[in-house]
Structure formats: structure tokens, C-alpha cells
ROLO-817691 format. One record per residue (C-alpha): z, y, x; residue number from 0; residue in three letters. Coordinates in pm, 1 decimal. Each point is the difference from the previous one (the first is absolute). Layout:
BEGIN
segu pz=Z	py=Y	px=X	num=NUM	residu=Ala .
...
END
This chain:
BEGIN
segu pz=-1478.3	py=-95.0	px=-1094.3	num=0	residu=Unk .
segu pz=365.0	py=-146.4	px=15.4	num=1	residu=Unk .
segu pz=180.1	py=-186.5	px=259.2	num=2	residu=Unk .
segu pz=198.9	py=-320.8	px=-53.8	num=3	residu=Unk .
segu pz=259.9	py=-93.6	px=235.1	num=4	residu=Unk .
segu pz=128.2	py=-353.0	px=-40.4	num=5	residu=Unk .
segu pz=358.3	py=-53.2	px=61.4	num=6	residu=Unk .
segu pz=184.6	py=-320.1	px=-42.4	num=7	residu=Unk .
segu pz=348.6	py=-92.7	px=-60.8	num=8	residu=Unk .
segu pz=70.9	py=-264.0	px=252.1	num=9	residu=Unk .
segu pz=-17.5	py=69.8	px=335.0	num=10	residu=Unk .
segu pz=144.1	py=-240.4	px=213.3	num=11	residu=Unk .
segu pz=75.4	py=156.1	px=331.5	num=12	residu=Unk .
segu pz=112.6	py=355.6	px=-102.0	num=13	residu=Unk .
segu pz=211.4	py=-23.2	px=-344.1	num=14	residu=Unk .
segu pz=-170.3	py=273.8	px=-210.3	num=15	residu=Unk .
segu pz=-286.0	py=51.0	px=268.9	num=16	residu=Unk .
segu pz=-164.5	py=256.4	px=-236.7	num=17	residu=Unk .
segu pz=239.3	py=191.1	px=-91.3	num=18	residu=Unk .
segu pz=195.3	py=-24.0	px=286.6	num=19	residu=Unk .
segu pz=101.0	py=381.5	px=162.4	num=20	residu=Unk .
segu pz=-228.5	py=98.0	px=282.7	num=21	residu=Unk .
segu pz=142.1	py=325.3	px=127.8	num=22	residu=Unk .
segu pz=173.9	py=71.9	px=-340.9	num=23	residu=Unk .
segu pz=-285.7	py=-62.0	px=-227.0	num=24	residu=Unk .
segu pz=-105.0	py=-370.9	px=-151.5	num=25	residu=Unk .
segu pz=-260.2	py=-148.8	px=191.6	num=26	residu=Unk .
segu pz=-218.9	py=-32.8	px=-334.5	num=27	residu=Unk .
segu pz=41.3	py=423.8	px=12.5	num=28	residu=Unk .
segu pz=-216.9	py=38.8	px=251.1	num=29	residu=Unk .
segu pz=-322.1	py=-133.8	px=-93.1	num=30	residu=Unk .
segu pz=85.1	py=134.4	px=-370.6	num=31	residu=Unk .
segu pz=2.0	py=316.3	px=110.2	num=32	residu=Unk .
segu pz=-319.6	py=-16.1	px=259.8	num=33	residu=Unk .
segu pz=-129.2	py=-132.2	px=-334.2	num=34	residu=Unk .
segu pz=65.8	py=310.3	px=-136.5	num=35	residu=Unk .
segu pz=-97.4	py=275.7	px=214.5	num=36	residu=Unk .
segu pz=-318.4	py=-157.5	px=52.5	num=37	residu=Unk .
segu pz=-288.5	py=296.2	px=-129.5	num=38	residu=Unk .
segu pz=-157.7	py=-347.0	px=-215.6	num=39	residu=Unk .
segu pz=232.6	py=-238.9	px=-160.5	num=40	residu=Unk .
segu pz=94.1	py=131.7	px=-348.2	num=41	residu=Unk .
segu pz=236.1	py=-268.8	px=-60.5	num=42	residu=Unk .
segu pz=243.2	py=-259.2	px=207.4	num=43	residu=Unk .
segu pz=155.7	py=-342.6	px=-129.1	num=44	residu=Unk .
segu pz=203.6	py=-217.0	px=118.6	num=45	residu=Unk .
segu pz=-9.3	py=-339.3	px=-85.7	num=46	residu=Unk .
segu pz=343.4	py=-216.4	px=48.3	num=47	residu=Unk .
segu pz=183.3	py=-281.8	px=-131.6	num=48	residu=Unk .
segu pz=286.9	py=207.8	px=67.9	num=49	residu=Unk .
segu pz=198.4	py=253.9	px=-269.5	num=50	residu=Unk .
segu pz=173.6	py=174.6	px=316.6	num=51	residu=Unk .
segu pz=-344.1	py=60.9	px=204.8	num=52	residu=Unk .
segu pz=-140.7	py=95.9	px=-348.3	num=53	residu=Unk .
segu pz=276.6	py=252.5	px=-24.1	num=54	residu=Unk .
segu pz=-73.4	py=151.3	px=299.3	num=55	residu=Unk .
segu pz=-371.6	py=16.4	px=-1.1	num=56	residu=Unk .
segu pz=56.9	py=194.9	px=-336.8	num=57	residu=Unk .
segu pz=269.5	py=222.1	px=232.7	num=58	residu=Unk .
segu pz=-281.8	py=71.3	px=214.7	num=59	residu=Unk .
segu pz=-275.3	py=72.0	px=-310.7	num=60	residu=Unk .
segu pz=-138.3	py=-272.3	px=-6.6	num=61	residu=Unk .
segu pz=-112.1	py=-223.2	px=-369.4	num=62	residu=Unk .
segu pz=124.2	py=-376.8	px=14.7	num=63	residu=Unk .
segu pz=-166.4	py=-295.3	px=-32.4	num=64	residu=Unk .
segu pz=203.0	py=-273.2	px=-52.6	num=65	residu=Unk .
segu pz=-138.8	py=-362.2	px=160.7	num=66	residu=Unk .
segu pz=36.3	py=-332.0	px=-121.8	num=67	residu=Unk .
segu pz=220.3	py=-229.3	px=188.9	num=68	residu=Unk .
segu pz=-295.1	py=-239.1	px=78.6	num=69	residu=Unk .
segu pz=-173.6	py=303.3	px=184.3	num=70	residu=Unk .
segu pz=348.0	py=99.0	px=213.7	num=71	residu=Unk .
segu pz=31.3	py=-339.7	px=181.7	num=72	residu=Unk .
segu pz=-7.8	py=-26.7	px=391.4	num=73	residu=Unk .
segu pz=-322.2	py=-142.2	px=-21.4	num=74	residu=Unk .
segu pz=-181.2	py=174.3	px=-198.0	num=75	residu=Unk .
segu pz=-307.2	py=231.2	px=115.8	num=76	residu=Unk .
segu pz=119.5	py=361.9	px=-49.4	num=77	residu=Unk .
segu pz=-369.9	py=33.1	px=-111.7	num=78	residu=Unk .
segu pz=68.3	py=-171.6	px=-348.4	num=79	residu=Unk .
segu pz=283.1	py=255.9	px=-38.7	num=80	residu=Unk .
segu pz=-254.1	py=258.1	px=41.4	num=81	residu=Unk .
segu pz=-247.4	py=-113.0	px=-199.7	num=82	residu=Unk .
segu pz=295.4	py=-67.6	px=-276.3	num=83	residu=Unk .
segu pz=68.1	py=332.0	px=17.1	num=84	residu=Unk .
segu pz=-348.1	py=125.1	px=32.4	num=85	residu=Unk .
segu pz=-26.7	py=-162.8	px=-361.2	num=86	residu=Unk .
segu pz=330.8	py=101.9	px=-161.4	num=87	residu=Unk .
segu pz=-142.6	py=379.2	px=30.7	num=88	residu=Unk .
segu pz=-343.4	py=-118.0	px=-138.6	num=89	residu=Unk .
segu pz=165.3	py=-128.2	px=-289.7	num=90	residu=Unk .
segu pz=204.4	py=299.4	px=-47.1	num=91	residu=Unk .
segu pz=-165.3	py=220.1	px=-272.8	num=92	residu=Unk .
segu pz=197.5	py=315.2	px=160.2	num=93	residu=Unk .
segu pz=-78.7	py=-48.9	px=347.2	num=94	residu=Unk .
segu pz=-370.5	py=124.3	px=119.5	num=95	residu=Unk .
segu pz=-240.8	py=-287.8	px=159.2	num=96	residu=Unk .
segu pz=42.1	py=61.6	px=416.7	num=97	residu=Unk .
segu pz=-337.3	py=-102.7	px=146.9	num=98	residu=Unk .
segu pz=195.7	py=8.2	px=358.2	num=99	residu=Unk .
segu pz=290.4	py=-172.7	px=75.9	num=100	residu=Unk .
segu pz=232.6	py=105.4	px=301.2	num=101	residu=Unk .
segu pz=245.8	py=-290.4	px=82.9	num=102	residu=Unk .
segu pz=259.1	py=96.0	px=198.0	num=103	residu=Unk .
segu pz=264.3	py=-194.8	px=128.8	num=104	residu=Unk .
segu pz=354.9	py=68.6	px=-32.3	num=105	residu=Unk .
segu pz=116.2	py=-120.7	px=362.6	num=106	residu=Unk .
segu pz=-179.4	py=272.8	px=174.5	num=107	residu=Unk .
segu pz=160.5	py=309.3	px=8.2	num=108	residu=Unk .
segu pz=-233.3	py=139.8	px=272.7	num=109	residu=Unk .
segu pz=-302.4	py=14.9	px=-275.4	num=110	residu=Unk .
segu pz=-73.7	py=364.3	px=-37.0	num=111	residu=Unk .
segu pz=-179.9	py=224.5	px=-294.6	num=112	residu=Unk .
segu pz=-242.1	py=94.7	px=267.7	num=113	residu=Unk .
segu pz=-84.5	py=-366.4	px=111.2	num=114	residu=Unk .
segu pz=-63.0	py=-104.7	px=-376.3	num=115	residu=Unk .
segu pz=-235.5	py=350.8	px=-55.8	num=116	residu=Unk .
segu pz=-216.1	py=-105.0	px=335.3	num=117	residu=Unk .
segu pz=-7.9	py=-345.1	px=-180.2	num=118	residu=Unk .
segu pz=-90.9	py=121.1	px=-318.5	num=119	residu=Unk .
segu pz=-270.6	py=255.3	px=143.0	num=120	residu=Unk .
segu pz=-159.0	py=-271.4	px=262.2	num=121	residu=Unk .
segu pz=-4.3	py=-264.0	px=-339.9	num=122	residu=Unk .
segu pz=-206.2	py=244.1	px=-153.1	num=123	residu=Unk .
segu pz=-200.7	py=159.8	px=276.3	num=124	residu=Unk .
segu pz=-145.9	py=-313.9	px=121.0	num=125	residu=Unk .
segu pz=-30.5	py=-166.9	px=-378.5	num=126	residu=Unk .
segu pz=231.8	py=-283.5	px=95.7	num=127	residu=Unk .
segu pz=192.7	py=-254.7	px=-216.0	num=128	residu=Unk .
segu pz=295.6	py=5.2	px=227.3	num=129	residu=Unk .
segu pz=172.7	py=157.0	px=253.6	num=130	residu=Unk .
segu pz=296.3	py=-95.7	px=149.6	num=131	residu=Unk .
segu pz=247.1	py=69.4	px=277.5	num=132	residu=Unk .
segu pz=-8.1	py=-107.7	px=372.9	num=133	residu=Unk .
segu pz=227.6	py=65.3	px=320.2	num=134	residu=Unk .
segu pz=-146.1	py=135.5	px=316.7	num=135	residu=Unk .
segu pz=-132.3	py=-366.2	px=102.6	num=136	residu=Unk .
segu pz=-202.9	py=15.9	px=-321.3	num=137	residu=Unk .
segu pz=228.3	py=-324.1	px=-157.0	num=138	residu=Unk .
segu pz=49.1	py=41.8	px=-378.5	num=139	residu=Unk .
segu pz=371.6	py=132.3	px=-25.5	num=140	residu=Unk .
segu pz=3.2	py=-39.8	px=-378.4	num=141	residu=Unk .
segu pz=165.6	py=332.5	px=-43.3	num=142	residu=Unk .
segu pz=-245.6	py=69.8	px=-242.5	num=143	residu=Unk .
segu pz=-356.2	py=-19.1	px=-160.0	num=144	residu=Unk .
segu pz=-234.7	py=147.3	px=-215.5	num=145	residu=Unk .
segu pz=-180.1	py=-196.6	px=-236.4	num=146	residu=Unk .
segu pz=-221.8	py=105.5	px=-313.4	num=147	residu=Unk .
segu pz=79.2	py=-196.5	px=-316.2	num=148	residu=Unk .
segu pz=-302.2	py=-225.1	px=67.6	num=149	residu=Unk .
segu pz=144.6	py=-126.2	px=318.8	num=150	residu=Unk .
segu pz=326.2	py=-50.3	px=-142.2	num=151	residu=Unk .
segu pz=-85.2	py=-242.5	px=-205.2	num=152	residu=Unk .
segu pz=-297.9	py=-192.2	px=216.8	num=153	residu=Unk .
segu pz=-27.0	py=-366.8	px=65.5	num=154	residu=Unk .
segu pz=-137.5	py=94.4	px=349.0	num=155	residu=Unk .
segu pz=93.7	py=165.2	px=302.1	num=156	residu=Unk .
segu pz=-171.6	py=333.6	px=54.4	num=157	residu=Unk .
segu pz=-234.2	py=90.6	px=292.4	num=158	residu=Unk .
segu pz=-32.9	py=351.2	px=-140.9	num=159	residu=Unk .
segu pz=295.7	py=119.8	px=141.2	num=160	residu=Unk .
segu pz=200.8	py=242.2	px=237.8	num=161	residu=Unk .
segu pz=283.9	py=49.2	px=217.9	num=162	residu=Unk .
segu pz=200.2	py=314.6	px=99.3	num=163	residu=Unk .
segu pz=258.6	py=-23.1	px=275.9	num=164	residu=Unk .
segu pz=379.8	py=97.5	px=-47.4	num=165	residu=Unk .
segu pz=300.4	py=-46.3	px=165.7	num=166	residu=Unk .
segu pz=233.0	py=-191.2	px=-228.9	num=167	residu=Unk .
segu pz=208.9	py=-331.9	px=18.7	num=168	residu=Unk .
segu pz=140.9	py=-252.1	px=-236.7	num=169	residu=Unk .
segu pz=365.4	py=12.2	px=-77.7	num=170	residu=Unk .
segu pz=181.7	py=-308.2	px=-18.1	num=171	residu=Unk .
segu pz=337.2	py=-18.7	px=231.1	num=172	residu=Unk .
segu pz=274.4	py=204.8	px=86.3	num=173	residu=Unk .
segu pz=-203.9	py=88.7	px=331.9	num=174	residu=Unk .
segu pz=-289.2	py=76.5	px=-209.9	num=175	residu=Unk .
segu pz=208.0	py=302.6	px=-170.5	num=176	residu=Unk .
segu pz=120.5	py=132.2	px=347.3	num=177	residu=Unk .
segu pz=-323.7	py=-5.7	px=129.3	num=178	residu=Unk .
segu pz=-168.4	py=179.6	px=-306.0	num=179	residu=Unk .
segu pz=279.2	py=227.0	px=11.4	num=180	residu=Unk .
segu pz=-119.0	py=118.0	px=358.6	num=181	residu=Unk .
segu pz=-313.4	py=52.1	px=-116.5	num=182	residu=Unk .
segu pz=79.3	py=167.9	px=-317.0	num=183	residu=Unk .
segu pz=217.1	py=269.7	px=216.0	num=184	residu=Unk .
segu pz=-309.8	py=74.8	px=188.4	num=185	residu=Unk .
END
């Protein structure tokens, strides 16, 4: 199992968005380390178009993947950079075949370890292809999902999926940070 946390050079609003310091530590830090104290995922990449968000996800232990230009425009669905990625480690003779996928993303610092594990356990408990993460309204807050490597790279939506609610938010202003940082401080 590995998670892949896309991360792209350009943000438009916030200069640096993912790397940018939310109470002293990059943004991208956050969900790295969740990543990493999660009791499942063996192994987190980052995927950027970006050498200085490459050099911190290595910082923070995580591998790089590097992304094609093409795949780091505005418009472009961060699910191709996933499944990009997804096949870079396929490819890799060194790297061991993940049959789940945890995509995280790297503007929500409020993702925790213990989210991602109830994720993991409920994808597996209920023999789902996906699970991924909702606020207390039940809307998808993209924070994160679950997928197995079939549903990563499926034509079709799936209906055999889940949802586990967490309390996150997207960073993507100034406000955004002071806001997380509030929450962060508990």
C-alpha cells in the first residue's frame, strides 16, 4: 500500500501554496507525515513538476515522482497525475506492486494518520473499491481517497464505494492558512 500525494508547481493564488509554512512546517509536511504514521502505507510519493516541492517531500521521507509538464497544467485532472504516478512505480523494477492506492492531497493539512487507517480498514471491511473523504454534510471534501489499483485506472465511475467523515479544508488563500492555523492549534 503507498500513498501518492500530488503537488503542483503553480498555484495561482498562494505563491508556493504547497510548500508554503503553515505554523512553521510546509503545508505539503503535513499530509507527508499523516502519510507516514499511518499503521498501512509502506511507502509515500509525491508527485510534482516542481524541484523545490520535490526537495521537501524528500525532507519529509518521502520518494519523488517527477510529472510531466503536460500533467501539471491548471486544467488538468489531478487524477491523470495519479494514475501517472500509479504507473511510474509499476514500472519500477525496485518498487513492490501496491494493490491500494491512498491519494492524499497536499492542501489539507487537517488529514490525519488515524482518518487514513479508518479509511483503509472500512475499504477493506466492507470489500469496497473506494473510499473517500466527506465533511459533516456528507459533501466529498477531496481531502483524500482510497482506491485499489483496479479503480485507479477504470473507465467508469464506481458504485462500490465508501465515505468516512473528517474535518478538513482546502488551502488556497492567505485566510485559508489563518484559519487552518486555528484549527491546527486545537
Amino acid at each position: 500500500m503507498v500513498a501518492i500525494i500530488p503537488a503542483r508547481g503553480g498555484s495561482k493564488r498562494l505563491k508556493d501554496k504547497n510548500i508554503y509554512p503553515v505554523l512553521g512546517k510546509p503545508l505539503l509536511g503535513w499530509g507527508i507525515e499523516s502519510c507516514c504514521n499511518s499503521k498501512y502505507i509502506k511507502d509515500v510519493y509525491v508527485t510534482s513538476d516542481s524541484e523545490k516541492i520535490l526537495d521537501v517531500a524528500k525532507e519529509y521521507g518521502a520518494k519523488s515522482i517527477v510529472r510531466p509538464p503536460e500533467l501539471a497544467e491548471d486544467k488538468v485532472f489531478k487524477m491523470h497525475a495519479v494514475i501517472h504516478a500509479v504507473e511510474t512505480i509499476l514500472n519500477d523494477p525496485q518498487e513492490k506492486k501496491p494493490d491500494i492506492i491512498v491519494v492524499v492531497q497536499a492542501n489539507s493539512p487537517g488529514v490525519m494518520a488515524v482518518d487514513l487507517d479508518r479509511a483503509i480498514e472500512k475499504l477493506f471491511n466492507y470489500s469496497k473499491q473506494e473510499i473517500f473523504s466527506v465533511d459533516n454534510n456528507l459533501n466529498q471534501n477531496a481531502a483524500f481517497r482510497i482506491l485499489t489499483r483496479e479503480a485507479v485506472f477504470q473507465r467508469d465511475l464506481s458504485t462500490n464505494c465508501g465515505v468516512v467523515e473528517t474535518r478538513d479544508y482546502d488551502i488556497h488563500t492567505l485566510e485559508d492558512v489563518a484559519v487552518a492555523e486555528l484549527y491546527l492549534k486545537g
